[in-house]
N, CA, C and O atoms as CSV, one atom per row, in Angstrom:
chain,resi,resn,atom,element,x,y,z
A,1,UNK,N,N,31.085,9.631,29.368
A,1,UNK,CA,C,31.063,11.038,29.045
A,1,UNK,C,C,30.417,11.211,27.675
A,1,UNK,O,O,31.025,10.565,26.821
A,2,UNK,N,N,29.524,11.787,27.275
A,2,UNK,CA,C,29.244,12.222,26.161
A,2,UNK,C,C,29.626,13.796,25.569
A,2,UNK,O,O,29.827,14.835,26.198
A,3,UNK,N,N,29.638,13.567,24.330
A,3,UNK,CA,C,30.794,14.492,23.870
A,3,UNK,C,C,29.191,14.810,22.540
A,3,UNK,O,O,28.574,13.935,21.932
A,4,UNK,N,N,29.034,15.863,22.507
A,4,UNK,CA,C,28.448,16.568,21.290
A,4,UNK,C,C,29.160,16.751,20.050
A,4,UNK,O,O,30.091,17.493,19.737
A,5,UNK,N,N,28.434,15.819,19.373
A,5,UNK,CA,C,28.826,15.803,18.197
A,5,UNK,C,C,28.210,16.154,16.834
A,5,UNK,O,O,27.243,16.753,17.306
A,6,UNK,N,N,28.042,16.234,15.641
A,6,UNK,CA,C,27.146,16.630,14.805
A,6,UNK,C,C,25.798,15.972,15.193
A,6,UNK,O,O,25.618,14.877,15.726
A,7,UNK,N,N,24.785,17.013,14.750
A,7,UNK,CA,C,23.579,16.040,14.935
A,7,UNK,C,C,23.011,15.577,14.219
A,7,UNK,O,O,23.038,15.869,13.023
A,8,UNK,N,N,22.105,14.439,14.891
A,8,UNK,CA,C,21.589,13.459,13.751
A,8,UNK,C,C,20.274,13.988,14.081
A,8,UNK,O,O,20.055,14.782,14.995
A,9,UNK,N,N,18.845,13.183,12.761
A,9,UNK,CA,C,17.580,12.947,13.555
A,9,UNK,C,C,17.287,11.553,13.578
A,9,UNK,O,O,17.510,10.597,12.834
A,10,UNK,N,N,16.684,11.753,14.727
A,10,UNK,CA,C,16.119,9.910,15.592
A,10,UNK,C,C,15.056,9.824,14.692
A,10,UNK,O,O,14.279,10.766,14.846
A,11,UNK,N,N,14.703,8.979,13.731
A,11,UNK,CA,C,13.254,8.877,13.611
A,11,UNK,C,C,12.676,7.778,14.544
A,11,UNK,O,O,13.194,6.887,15.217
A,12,UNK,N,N,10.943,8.331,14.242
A,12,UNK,CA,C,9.873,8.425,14.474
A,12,UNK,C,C,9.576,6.799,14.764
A,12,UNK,O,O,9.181,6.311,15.823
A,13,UNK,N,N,9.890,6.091,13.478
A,13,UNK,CA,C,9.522,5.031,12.983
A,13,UNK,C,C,10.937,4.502,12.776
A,13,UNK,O,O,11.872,5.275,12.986
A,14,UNK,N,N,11.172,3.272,12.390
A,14,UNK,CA,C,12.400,2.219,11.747
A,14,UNK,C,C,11.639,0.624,11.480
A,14,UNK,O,O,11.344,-0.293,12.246
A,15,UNK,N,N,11.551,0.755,10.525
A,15,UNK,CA,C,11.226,-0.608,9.373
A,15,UNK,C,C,12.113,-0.930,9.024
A,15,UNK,O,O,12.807,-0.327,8.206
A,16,UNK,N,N,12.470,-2.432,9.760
A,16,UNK,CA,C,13.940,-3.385,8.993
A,16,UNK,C,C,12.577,-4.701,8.230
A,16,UNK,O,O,11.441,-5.141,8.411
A,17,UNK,N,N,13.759,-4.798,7.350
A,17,UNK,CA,C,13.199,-5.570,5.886
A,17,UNK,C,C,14.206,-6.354,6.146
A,17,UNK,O,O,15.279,-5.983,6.620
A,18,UNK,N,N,13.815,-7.803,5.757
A,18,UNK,CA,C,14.602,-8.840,5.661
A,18,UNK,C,C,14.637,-9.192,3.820
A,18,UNK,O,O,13.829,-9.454,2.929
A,19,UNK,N,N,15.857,-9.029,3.954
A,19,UNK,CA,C,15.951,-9.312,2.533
A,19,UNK,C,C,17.080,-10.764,2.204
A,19,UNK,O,O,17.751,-10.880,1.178
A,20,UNK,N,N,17.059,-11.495,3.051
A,20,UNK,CA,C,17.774,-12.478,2.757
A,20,UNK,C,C,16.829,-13.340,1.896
A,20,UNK,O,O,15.627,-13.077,1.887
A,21,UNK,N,N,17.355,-14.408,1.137
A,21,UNK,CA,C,17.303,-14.925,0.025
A,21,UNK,C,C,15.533,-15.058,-0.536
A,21,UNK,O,O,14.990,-14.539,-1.511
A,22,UNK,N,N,14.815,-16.223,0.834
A,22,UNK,CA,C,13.498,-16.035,0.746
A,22,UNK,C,C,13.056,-15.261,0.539
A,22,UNK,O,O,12.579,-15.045,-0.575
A,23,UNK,N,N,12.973,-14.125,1.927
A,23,UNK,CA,C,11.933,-13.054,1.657
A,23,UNK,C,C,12.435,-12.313,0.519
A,23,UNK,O,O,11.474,-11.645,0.139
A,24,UNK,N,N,13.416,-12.078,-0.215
A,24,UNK,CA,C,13.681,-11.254,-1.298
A,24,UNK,C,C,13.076,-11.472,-2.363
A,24,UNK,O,O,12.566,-10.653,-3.129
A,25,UNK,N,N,13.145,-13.158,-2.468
A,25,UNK,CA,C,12.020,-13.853,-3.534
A,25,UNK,C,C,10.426,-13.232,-3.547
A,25,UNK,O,O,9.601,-12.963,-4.420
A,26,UNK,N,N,10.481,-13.175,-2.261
A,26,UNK,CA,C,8.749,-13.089,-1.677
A,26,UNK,C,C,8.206,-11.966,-1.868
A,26,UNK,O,O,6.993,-11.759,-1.905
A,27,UNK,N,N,9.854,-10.456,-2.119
A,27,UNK,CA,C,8.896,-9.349,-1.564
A,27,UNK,C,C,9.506,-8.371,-1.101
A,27,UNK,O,O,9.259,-7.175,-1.259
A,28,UNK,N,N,10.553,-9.006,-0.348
A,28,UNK,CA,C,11.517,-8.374,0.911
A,28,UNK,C,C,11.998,-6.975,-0.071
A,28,UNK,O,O,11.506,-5.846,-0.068
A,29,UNK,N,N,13.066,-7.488,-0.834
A,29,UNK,CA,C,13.567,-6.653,-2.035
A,29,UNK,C,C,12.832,-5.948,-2.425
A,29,UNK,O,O,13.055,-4.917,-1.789
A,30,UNK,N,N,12.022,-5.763,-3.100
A,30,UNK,CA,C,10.956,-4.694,-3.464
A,30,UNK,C,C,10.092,-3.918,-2.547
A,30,UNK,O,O,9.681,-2.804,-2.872
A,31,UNK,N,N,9.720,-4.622,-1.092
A,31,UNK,CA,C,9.669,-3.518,-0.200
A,31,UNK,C,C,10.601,-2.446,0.182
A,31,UNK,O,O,10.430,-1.243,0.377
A,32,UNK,N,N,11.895,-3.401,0.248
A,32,UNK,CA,C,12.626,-2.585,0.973
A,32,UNK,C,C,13.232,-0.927,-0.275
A,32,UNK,O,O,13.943,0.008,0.092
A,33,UNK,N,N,12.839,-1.059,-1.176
A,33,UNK,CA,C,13.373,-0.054,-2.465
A,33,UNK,C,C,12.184,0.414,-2.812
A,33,UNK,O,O,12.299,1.128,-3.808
A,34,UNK,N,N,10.816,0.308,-2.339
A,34,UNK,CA,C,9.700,0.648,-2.199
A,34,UNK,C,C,9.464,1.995,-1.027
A,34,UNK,O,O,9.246,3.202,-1.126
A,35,UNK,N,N,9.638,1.064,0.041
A,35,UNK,CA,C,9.573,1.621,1.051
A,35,UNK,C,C,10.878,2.962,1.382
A,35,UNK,O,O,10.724,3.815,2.257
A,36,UNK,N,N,12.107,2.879,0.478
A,36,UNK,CA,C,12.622,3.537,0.837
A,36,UNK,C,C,12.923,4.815,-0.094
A,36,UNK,O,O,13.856,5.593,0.107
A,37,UNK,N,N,11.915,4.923,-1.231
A,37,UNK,CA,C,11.630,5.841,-2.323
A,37,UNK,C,C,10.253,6.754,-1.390
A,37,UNK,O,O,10.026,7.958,-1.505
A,38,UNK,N,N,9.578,5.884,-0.596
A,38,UNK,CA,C,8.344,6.429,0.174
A,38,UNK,C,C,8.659,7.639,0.814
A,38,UNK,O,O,8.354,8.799,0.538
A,39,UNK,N,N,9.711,6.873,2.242
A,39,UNK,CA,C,10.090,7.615,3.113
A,39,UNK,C,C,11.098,8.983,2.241
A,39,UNK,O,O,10.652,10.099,2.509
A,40,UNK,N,N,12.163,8.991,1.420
A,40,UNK,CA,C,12.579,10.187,0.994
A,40,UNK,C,C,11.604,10.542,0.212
A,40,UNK,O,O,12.219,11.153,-0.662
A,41,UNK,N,N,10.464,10.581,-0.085
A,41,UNK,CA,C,9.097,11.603,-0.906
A,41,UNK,C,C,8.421,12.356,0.465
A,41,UNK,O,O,7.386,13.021,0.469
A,42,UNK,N,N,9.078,12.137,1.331
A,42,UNK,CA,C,8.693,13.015,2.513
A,42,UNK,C,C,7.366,12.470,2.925
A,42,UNK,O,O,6.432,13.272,2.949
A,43,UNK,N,N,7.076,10.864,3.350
A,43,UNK,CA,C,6.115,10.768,4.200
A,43,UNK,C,C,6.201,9.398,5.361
A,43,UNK,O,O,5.783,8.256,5.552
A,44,UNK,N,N,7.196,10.626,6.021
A,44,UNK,CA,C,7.377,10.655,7.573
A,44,UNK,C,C,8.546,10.453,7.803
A,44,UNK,O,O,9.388,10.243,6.931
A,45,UNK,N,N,8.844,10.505,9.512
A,45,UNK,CA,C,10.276,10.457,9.934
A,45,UNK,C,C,10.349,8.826,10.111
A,45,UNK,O,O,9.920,8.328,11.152
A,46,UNK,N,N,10.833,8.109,9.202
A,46,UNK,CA,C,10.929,7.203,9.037
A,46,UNK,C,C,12.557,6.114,8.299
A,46,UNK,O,O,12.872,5.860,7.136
A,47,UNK,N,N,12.998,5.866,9.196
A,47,UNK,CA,C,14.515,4.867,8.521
A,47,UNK,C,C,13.955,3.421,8.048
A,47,UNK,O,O,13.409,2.623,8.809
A,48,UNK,N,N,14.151,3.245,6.847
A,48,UNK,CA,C,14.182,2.027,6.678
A,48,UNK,C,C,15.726,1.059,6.514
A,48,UNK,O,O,16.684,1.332,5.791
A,49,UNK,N,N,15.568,-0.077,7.408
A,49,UNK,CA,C,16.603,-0.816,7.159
A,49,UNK,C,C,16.581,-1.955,6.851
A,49,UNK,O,O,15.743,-2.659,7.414
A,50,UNK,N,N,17.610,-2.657,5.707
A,50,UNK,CA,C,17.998,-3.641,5.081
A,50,UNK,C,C,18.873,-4.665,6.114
A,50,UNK,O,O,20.026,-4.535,6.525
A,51,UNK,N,N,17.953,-5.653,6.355
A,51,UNK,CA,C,18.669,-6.875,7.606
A,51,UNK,C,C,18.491,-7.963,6.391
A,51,UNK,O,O,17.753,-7.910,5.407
A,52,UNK,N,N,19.490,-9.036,6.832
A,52,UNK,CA,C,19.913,-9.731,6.320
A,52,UNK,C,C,18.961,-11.183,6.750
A,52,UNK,O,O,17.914,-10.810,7.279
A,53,UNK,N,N,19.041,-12.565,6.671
A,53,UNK,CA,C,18.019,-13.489,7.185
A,53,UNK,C,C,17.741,-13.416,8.693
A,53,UNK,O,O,18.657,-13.460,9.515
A,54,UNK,N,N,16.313,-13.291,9.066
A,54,UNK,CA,C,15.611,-13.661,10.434
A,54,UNK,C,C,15.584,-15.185,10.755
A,54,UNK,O,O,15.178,-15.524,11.866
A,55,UNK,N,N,16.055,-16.286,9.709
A,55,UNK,CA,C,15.644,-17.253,10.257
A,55,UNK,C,C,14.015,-17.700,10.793
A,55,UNK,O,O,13.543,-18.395,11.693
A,56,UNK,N,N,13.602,-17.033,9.903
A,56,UNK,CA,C,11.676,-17.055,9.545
A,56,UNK,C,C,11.325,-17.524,8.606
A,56,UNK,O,O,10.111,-17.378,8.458
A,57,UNK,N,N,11.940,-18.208,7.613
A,57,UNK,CA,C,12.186,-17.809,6.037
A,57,UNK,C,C,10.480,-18.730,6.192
A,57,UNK,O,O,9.888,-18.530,5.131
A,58,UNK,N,N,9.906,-19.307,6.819
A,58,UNK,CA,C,8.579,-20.377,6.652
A,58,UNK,C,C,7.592,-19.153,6.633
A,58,UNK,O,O,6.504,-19.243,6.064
A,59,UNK,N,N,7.865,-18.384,7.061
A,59,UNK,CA,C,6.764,-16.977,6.192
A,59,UNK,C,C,7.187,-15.543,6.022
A,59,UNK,O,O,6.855,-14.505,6.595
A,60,UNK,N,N,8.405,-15.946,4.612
A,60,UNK,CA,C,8.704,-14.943,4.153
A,60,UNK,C,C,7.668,-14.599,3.282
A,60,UNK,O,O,6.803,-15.399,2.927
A,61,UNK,N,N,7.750,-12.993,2.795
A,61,UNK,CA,C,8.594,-12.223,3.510
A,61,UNK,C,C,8.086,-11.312,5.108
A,61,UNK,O,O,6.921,-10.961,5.295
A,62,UNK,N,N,9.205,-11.061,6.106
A,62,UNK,CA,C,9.335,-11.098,7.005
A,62,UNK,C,C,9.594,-9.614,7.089
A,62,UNK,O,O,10.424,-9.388,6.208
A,63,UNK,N,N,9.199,-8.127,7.914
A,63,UNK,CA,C,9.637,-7.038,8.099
A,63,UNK,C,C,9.185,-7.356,10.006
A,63,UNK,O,O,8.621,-8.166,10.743
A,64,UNK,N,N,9.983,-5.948,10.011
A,64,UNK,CA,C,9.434,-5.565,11.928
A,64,UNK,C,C,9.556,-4.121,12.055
A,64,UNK,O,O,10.684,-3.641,11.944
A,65,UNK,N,N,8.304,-3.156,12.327
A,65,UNK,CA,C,8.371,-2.180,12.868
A,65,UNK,C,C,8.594,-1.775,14.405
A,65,UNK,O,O,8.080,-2.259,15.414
A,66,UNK,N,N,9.668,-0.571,14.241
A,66,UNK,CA,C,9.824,-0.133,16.089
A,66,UNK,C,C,9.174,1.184,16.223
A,66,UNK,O,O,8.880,1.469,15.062
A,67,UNK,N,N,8.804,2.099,16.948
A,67,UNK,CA,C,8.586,1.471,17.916
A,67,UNK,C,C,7.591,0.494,18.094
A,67,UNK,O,O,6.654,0.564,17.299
A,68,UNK,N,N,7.561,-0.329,18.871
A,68,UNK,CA,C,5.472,-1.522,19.155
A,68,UNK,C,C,6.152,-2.883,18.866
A,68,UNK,O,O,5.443,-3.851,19.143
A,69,UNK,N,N,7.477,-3.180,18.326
A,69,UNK,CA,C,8.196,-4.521,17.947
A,69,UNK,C,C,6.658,-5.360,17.341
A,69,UNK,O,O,6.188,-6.407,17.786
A,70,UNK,N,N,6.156,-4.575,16.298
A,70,UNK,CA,C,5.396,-4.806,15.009
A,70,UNK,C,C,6.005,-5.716,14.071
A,70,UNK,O,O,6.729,-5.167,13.240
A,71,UNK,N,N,5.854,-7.417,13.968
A,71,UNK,CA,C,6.521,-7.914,13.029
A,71,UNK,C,C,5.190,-8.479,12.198
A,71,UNK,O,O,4.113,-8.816,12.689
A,72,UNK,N,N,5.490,-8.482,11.125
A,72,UNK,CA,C,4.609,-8.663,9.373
A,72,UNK,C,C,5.034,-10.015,8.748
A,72,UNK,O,O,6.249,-10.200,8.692
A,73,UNK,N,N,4.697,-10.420,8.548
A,73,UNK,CA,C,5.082,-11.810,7.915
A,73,UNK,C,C,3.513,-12.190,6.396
A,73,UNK,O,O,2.338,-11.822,6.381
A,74,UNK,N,N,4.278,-12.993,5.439
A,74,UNK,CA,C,3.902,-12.339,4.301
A,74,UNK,C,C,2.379,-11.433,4.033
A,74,UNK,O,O,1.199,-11.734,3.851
A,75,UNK,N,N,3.430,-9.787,4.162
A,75,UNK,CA,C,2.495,-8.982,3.817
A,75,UNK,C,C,2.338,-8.737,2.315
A,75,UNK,O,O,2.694,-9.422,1.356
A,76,UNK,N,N,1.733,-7.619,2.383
A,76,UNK,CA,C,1.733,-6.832,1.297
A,76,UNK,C,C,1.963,-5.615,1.249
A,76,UNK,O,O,1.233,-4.821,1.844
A,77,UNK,N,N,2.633,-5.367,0.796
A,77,UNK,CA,C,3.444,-3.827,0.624
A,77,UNK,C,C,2.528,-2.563,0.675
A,77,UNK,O,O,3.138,-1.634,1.203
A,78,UNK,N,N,1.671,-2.337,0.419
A,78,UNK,CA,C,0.449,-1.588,0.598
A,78,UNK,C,C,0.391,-1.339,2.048
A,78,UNK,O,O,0.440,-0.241,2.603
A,79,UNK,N,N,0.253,-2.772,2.712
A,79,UNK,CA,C,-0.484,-2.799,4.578
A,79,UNK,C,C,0.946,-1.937,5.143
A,79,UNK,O,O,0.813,-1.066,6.003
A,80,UNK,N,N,1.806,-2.152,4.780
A,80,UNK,CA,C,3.403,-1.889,5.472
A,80,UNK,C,C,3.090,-0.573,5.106
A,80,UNK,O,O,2.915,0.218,6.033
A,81,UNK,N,N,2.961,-0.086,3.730
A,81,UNK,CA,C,2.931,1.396,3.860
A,81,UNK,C,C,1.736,2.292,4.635
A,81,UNK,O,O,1.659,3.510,4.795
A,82,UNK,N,N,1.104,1.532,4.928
A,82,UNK,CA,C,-0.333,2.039,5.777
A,82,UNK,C,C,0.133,2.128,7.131
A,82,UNK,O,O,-0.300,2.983,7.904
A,83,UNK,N,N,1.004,1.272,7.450
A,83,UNK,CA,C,1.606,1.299,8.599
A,83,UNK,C,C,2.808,2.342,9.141
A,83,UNK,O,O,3.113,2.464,10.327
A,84,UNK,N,N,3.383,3.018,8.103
A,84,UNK,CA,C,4.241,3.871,8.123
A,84,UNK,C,C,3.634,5.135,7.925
A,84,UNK,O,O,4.289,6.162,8.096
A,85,UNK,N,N,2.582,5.158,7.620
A,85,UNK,CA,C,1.815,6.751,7.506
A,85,UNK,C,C,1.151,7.183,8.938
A,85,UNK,O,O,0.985,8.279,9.472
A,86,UNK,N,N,0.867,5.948,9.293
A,86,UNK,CA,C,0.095,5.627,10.601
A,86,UNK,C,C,0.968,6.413,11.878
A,86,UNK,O,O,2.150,6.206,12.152
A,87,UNK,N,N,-0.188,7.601,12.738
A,87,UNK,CA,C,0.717,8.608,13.506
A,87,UNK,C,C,1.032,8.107,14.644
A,87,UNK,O,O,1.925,8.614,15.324
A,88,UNK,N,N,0.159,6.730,15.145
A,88,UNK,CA,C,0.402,5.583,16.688
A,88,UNK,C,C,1.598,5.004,16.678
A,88,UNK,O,O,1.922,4.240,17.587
């Protein structure tokens, strides 16, 4: 049964950042407080989330965009935000 409850909004986009130990070294950390000063300056419907180790750490740092299960491995924070402006 679903029951109506306050509403939320779904975004558009969701960027999880791995910020466990590696990629934080690498990047992770500063994307993820990057990326999430971006999205509240109002550009786009976009959640970013803070995940903990992928067990990738051999090319941190490590993000994954949904929708397209888009994973980045050591980017650069620039390409990620190009990717979040991006209307596909």
């Amino acid at each position: 049964m679903f029951l109506a409850m306050a509403k939320f909004t779904v975004p558009d986009k969701v960027l999880f950042v791995c910020t466990g130990s590696k990629c934080a070294k690498r990047g992770g950390k500063s994307l993820y407080k990057t990326a999430g000063k971006f999205v509240k300056d109002g550009k786009g419907n976009v959640e970013v989330i803070r995940m903990e180790c992928t067990d990738r750490c051999d090319w941190a740092p490590i993000c994954t965009l949904s929708p397209g299960n888009i994973w980045l491995k050591e980017y650069e924070e620039k390409d990620v935000l190009k990717l979040l402006l991006d209307k596909n």
